[in-house]
Structures are given as structure tokens and as C-alpha cells.
mmCIF file as gemmi writes it, N, C-alpha and C atoms, coordinates in Angstrom:
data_model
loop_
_atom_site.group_PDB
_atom_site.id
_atom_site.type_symbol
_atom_site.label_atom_id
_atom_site.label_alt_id
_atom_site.label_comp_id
_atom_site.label_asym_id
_atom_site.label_entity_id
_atom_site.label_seq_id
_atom_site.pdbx_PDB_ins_code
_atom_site.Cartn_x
_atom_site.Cartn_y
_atom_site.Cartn_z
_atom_site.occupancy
_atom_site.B_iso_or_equiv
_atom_site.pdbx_formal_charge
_atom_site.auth_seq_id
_atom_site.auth_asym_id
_atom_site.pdbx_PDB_model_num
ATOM 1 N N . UNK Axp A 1 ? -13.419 47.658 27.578 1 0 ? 1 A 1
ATOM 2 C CA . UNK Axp A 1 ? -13.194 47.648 26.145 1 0 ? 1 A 1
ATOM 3 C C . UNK Axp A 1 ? -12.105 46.628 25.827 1 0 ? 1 A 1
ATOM 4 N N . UNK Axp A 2 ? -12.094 45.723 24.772 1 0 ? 2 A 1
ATOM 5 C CA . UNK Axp A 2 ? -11.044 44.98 24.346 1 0 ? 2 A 1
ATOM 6 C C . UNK Axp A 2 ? -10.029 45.482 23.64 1 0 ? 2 A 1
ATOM 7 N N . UNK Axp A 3 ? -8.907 44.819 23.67 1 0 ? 3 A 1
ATOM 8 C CA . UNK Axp A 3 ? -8.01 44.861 23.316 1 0 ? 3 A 1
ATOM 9 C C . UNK Axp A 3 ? -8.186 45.077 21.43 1 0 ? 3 A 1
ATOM 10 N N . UNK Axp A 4 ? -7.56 45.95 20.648 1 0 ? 4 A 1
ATOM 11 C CA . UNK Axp A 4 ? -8.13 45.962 19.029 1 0 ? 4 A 1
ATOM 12 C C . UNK Axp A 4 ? -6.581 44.882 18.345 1 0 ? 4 A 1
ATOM 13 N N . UNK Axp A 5 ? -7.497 43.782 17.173 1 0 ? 5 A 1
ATOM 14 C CA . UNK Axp A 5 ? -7.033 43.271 17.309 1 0 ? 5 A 1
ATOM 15 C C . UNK Axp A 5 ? -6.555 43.762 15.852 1 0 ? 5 A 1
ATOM 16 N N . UNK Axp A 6 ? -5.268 42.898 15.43 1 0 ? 6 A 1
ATOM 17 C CA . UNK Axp A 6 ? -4.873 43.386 14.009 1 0 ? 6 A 1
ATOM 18 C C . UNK Axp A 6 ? -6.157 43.605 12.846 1 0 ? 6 A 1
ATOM 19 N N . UNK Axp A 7 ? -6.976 42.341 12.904 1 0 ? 7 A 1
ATOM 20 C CA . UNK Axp A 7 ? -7.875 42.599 11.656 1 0 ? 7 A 1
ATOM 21 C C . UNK Axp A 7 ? -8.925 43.54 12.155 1 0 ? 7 A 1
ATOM 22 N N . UNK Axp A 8 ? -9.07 43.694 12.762 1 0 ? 8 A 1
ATOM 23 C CA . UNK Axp A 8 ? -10.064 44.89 13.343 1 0 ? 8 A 1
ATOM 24 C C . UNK Axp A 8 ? -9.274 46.301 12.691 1 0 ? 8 A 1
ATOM 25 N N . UNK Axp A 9 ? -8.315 47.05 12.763 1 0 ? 9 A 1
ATOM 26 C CA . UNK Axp A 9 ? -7.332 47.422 12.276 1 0 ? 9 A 1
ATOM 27 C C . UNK Axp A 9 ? -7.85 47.678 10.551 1 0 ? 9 A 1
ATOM 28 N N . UNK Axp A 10 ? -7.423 46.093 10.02 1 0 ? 10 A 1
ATOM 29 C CA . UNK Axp A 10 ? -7.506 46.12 8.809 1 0 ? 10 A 1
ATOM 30 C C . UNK Axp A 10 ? -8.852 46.477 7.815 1 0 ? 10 A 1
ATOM 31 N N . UNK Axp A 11 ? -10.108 46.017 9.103 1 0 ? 11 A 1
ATOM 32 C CA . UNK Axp A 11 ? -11.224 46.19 8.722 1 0 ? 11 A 1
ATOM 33 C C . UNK Axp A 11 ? -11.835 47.681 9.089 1 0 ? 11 A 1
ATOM 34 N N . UNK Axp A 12 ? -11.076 48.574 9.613 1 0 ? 12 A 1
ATOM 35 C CA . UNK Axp A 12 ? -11.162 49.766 9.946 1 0 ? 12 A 1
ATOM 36 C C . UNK Axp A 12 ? -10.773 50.679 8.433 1 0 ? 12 A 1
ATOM 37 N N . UNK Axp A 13 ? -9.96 50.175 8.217 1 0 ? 13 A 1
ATOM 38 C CA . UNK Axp A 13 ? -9.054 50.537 6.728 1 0 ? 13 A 1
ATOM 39 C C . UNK Axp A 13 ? -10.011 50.365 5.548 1 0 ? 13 A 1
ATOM 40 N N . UNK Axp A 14 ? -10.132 49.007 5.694 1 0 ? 14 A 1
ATOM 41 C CA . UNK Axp A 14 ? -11.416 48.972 4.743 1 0 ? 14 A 1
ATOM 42 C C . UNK Axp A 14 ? -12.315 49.364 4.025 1 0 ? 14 A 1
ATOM 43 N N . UNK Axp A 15 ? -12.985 49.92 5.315 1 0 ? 15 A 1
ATOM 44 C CA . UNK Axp A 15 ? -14.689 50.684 5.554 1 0 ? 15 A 1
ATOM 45 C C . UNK Axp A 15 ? -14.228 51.87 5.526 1 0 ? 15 A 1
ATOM 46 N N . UNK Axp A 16 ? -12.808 52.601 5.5 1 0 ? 16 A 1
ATOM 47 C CA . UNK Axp A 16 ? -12.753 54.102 4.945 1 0 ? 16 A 1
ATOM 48 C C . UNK Axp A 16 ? -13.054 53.821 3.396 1 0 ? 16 A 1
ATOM 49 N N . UNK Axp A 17 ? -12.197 53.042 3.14 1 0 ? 17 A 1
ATOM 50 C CA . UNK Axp A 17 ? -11.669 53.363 1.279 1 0 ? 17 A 1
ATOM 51 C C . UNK Axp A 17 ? -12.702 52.785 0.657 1 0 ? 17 A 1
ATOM 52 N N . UNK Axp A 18 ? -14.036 51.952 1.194 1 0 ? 18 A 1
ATOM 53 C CA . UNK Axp A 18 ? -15.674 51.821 0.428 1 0 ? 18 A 1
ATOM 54 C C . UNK Axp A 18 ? -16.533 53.086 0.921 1 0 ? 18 A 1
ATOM 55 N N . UNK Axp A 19 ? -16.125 53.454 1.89 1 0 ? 19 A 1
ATOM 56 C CA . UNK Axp A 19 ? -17.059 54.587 1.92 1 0 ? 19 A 1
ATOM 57 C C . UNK Axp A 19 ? -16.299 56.095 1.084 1 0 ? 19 A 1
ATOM 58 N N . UNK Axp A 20 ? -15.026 55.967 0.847 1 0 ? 20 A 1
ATOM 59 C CA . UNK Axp A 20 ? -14.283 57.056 0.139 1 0 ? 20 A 1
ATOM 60 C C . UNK Axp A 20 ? -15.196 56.747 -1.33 1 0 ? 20 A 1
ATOM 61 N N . UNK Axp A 21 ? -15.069 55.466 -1.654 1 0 ? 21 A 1
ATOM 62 C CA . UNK Axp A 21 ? -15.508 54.945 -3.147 1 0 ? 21 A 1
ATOM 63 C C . UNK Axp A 21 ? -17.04 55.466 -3.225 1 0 ? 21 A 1
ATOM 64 N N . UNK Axp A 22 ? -17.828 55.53 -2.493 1 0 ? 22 A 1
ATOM 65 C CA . UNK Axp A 22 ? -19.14 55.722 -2.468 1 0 ? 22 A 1
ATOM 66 C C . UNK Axp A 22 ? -19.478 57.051 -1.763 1 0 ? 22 A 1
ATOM 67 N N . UNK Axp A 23 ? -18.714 57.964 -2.094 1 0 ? 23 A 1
ATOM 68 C CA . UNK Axp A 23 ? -18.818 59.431 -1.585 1 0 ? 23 A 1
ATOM 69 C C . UNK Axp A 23 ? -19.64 60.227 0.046 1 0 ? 23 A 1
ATOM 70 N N . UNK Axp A 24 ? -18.312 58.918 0.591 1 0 ? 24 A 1
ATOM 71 C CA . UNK Axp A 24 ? -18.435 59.261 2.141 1 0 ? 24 A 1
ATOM 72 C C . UNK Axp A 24 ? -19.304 58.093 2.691 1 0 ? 24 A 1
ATOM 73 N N . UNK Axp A 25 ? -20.37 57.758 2.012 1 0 ? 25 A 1
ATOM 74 C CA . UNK Axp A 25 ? -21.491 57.034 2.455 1 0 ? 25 A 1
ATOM 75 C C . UNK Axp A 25 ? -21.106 56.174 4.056 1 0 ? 25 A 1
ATOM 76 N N . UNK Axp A 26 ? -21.621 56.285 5.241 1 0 ? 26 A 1
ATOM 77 C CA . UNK Axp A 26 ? -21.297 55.358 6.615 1 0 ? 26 A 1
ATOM 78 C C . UNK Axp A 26 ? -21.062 53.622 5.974 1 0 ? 26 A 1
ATOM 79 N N . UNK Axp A 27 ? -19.929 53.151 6.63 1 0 ? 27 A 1
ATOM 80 C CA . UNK Axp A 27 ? -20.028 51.643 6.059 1 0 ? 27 A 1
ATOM 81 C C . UNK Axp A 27 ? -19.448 50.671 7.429 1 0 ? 27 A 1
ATOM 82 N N . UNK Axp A 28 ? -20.001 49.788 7.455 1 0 ? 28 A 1
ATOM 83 C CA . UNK Axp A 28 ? -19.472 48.662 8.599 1 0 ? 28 A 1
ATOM 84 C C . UNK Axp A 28 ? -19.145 47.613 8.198 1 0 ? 28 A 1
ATOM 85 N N . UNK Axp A 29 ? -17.975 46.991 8.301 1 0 ? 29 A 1
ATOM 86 C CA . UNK Axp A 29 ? -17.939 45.704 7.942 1 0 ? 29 A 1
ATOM 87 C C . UNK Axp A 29 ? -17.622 44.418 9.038 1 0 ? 29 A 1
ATOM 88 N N . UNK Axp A 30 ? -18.321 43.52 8.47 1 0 ? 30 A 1
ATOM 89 C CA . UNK Axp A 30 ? -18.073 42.296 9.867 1 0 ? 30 A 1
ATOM 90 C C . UNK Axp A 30 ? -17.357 41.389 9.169 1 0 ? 30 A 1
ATOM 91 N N . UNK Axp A 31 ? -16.917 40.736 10.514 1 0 ? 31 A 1
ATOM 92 C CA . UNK Axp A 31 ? -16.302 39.6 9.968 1 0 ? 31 A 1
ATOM 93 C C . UNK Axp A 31 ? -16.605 38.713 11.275 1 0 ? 31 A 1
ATOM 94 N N . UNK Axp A 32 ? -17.045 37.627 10.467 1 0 ? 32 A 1
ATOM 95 C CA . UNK Axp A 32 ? -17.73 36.389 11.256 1 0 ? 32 A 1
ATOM 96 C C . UNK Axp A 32 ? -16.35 35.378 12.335 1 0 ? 32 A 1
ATOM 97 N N . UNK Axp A 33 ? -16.322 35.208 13.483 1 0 ? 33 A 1
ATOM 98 C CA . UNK Axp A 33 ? -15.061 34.324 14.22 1 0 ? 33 A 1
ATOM 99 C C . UNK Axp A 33 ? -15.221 32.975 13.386 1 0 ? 33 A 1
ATOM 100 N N . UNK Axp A 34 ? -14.102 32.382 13.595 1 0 ? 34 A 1
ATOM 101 C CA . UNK Axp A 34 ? -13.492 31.449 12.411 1 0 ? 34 A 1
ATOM 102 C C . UNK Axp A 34 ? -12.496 30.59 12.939 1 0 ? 34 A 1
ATOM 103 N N . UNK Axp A 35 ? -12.619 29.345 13.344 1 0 ? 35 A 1
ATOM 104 C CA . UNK Axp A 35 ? -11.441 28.93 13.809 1 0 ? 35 A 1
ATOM 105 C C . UNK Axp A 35 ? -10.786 27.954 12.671 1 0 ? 35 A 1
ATOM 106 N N . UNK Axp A 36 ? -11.275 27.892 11.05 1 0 ? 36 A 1
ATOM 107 C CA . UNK Axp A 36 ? -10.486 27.491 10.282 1 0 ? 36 A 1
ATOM 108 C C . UNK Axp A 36 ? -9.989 28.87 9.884 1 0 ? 36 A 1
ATOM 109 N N . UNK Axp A 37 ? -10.019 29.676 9.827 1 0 ? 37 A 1
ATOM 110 C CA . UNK Axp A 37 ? -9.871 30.927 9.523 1 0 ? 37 A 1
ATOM 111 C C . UNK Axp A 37 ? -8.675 31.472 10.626 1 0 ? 37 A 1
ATOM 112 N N . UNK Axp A 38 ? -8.632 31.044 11.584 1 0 ? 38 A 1
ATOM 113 C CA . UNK Axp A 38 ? -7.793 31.714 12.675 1 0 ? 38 A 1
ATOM 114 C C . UNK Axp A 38 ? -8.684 32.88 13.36 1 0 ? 38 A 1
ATOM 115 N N . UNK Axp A 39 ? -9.821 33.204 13.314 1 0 ? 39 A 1
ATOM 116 C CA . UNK Axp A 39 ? -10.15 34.54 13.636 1 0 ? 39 A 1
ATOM 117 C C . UNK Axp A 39 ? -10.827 34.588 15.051 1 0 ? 39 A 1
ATOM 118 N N . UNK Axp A 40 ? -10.499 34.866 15.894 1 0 ? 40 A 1
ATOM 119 C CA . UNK Axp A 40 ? -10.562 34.427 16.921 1 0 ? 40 A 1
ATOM 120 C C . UNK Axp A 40 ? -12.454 35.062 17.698 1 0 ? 40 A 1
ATOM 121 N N . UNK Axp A 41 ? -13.039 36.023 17.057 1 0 ? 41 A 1
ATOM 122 C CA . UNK Axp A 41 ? -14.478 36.397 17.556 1 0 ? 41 A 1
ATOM 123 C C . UNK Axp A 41 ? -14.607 36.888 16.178 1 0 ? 41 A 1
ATOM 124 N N . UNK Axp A 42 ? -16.081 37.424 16.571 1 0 ? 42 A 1
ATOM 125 C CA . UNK Axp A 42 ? -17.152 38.232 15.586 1 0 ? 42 A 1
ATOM 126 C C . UNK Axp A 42 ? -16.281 39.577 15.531 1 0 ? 42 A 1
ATOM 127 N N . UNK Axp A 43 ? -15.669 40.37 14.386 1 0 ? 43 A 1
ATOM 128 C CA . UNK Axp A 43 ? -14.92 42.044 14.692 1 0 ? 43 A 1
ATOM 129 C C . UNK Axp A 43 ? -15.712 42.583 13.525 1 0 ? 43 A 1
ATOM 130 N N . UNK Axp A 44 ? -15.654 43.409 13.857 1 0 ? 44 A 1
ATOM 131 C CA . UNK Axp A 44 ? -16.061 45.166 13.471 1 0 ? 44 A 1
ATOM 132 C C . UNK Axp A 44 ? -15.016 46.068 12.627 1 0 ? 44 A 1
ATOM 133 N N . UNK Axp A 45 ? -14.925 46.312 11.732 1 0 ? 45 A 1
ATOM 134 C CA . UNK Axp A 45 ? -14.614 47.912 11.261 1 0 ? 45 A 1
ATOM 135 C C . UNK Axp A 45 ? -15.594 48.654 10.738 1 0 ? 45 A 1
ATOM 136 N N . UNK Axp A 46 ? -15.398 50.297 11.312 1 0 ? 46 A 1
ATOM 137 C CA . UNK Axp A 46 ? -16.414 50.708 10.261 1 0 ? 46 A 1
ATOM 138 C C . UNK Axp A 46 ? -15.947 52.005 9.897 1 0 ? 46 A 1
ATOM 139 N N . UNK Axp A 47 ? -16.74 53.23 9.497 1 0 ? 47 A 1
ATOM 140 C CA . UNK Axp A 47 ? -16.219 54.417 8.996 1 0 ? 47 A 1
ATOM 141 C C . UNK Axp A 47 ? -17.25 54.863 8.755 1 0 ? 47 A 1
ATOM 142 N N . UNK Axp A 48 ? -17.368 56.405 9.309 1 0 ? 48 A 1
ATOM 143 C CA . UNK Axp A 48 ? -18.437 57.088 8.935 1 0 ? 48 A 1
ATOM 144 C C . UNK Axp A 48 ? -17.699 58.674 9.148 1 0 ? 48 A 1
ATOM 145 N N . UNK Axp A 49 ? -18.146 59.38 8.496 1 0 ? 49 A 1
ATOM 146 C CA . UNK Axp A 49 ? -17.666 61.097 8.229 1 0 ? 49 A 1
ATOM 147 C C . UNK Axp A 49 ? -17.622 61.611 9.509 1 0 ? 49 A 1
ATOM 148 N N . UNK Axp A 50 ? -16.845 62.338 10.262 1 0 ? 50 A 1
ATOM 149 C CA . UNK Axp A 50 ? -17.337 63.218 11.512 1 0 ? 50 A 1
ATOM 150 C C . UNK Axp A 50 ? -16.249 62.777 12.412 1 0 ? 50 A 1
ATOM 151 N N . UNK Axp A 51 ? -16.544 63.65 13.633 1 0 ? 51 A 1
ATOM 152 C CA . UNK Axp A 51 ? -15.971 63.742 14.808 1 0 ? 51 A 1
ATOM 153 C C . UNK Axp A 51 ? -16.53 63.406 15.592 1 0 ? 51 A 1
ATOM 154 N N . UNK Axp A 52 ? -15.768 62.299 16.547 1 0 ? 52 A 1
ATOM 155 C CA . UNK Axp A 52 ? -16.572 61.655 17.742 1 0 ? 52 A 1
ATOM 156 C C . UNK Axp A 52 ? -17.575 60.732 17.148 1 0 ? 52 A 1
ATOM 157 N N . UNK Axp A 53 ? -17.904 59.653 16.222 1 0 ? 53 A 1
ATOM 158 C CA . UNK Axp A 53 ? -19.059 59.166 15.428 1 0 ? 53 A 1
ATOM 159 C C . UNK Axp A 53 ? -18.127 57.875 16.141 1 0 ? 53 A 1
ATOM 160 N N . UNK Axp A 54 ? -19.489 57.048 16.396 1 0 ? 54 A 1
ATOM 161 C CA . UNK Axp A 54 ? -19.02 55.656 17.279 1 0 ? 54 A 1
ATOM 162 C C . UNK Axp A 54 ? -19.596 54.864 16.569 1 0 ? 54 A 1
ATOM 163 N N . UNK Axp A 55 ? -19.2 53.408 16.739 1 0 ? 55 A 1
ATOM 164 C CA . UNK Axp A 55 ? -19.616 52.116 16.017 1 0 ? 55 A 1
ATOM 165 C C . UNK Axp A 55 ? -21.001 51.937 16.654 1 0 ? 55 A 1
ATOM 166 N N . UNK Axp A 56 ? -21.753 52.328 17.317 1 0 ? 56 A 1
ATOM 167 C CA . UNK Axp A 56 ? -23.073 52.46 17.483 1 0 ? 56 A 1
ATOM 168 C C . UNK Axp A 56 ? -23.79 53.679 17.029 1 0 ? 56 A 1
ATOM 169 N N . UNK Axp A 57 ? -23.171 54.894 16.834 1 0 ? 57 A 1
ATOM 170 C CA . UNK Axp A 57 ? -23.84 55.461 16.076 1 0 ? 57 A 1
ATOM 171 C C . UNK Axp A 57 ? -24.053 54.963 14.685 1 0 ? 57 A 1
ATOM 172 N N . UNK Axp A 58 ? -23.342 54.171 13.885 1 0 ? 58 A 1
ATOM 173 C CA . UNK Axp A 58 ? -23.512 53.041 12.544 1 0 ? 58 A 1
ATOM 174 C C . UNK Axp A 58 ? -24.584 51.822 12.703 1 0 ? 58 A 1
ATOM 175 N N . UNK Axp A 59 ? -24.376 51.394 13.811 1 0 ? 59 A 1
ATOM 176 C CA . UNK Axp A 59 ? -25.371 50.273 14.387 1 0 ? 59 A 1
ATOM 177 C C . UNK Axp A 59 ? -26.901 51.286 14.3 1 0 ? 59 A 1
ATOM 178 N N . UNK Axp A 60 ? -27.015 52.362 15.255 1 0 ? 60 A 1
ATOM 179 C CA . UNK Axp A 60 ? -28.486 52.904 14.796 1 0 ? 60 A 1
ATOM 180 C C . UNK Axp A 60 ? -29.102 53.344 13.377 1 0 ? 60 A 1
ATOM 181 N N . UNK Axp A 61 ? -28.143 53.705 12.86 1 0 ? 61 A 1
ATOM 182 C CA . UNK Axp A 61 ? -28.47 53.973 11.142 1 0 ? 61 A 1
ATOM 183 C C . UNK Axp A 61 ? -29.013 52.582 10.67 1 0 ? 61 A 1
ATOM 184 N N . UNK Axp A 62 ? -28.099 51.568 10.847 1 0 ? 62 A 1
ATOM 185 C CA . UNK Axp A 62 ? -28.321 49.968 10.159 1 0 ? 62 A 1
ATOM 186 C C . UNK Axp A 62 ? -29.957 49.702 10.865 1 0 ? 62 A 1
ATOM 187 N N . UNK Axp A 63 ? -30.016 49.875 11.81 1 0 ? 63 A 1
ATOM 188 C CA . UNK Axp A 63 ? -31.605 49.624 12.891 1 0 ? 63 A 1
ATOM 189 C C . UNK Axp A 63 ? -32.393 50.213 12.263 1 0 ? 63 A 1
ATOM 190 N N . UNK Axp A 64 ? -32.454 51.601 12.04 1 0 ? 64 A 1
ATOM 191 C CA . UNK Axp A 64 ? -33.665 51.976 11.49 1 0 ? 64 A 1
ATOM 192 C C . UNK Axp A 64 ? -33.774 51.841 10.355 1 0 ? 64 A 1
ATOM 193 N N . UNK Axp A 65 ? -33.107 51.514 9.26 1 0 ? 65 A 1
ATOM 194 C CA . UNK Axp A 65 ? -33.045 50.972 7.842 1 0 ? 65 A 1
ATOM 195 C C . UNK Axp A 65 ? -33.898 49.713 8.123 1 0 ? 65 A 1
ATOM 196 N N . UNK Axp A 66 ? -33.616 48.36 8.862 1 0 ? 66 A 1
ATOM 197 C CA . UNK Axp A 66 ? -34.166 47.285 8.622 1 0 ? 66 A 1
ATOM 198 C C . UNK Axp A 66 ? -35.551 47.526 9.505 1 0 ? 66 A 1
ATOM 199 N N . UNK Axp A 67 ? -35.994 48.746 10.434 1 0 ? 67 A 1
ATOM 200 C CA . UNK Axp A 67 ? -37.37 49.23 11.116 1 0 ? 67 A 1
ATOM 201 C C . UNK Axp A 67 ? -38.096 49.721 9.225 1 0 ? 67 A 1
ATOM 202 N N . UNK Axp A 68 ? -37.37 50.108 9.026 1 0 ? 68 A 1
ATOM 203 C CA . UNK Axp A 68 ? -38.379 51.03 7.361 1 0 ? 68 A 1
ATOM 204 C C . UNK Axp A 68 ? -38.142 49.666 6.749 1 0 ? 68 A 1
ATOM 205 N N . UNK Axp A 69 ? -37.453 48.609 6.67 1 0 ? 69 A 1
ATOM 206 C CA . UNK Axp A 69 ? -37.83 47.618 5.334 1 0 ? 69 A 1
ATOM 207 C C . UNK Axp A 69 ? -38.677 46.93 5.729 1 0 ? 69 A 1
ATOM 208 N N . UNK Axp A 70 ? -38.496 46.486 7.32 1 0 ? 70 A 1
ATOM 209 C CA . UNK Axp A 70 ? -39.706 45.863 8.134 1 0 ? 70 A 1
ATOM 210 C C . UNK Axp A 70 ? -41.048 46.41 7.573 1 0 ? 70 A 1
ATOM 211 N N . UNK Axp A 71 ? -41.007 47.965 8.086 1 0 ? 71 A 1
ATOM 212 C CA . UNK Axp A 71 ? -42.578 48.372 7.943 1 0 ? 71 A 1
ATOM 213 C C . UNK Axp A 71 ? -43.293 48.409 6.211 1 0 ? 71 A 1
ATOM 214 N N . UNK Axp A 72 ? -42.149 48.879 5.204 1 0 ? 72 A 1
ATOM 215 C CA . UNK Axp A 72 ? -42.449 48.149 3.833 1 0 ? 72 A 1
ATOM 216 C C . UNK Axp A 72 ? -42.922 46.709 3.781 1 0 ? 72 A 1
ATOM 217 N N . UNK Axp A 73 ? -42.473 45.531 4.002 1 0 ? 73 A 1
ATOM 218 C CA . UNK Axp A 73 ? -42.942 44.411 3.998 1 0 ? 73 A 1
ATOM 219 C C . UNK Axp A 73 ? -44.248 44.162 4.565 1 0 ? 73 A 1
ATOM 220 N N . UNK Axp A 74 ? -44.652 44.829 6.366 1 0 ? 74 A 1
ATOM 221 C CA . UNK Axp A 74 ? -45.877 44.537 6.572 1 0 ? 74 A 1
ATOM 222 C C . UNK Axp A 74 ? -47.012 45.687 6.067 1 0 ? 74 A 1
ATOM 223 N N . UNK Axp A 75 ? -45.988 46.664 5.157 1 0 ? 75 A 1
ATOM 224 C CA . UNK Axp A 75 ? -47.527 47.369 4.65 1 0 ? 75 A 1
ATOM 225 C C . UNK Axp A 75 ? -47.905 46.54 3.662 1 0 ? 75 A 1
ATOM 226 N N . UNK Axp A 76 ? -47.526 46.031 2.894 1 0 ? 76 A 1
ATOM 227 C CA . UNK Axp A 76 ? -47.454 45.629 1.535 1 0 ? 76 A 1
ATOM 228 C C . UNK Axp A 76 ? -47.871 44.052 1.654 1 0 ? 76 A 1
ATOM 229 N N . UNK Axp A 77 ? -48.25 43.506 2.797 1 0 ? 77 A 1
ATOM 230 C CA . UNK Axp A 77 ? -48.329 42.234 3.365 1 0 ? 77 A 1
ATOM 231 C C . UNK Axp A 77 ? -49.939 42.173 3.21 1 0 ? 77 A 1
């Protein structure tokens, strides 16, 4: 596991207080690496309700959302 870096941190903070705003709702936010930016990789915050809930349990929610928009598009194709 890496080291967490400050904005990881900040982007942890984040994704509580949009998902507080949107009544709990799971939220992830990215942030793209940047070297005009200073940002040294691709980071992660996210937030979701519960105990023990991991940044891949958010990643499978996001998966099967774009599996159902997928299968909308090729029904409708």
C-alpha cells in the first residue's frame, strides 16, 4: 500500500461533505497526475456510509452502473 499523500487526504474530505450534501449518496473523486499541477500520480478520495466499505467496494458500484448504461445503449441500438 502507498504512502497517503496530502491531497488524497483532502480528497477524502471532499467526497464526505458531497455525499453529506446529497444524503449520504457513495462518491469518489479523482484527480488526474499533473506535473504542471505538482501532483505527482492519478489519487483517489472517496466516501461511502458504513463500516469497513473500501475504495473498491465504490469502484464495483461505478462498474455496474456503466454494465446497465452499456446494456441501455446496445438495447436501444
Amino acid at each position: 500500500m502507498h504512502e497517503e499523500h496530502e491531497i488524497e487526504k483532502k480528497l477524502k474530505e471532499e467526497a464526505k461533505r458531497i455525499s453529506a450534501e446529497y444524503g449520504g449518496a457513495p462518491v469518489v473523486v479523482l484527480i488526474a497526475g499533473s506535473e504542471e499541477a505538482n501532483i505527482p500520480r492519478v489519487m483517489t478520495g472517496s466516501y461511502i456510509k458504513g463500516k469497513d466499505v473500501r475504495l473498491r467496494d465504490l469502484l464495483g458500484i461505478l462498474q455496474t452502473a456503466i454494465q446497465i448504461e452499456s446494456w441501455k445503449h446496445f438495447k436501444n441500438w
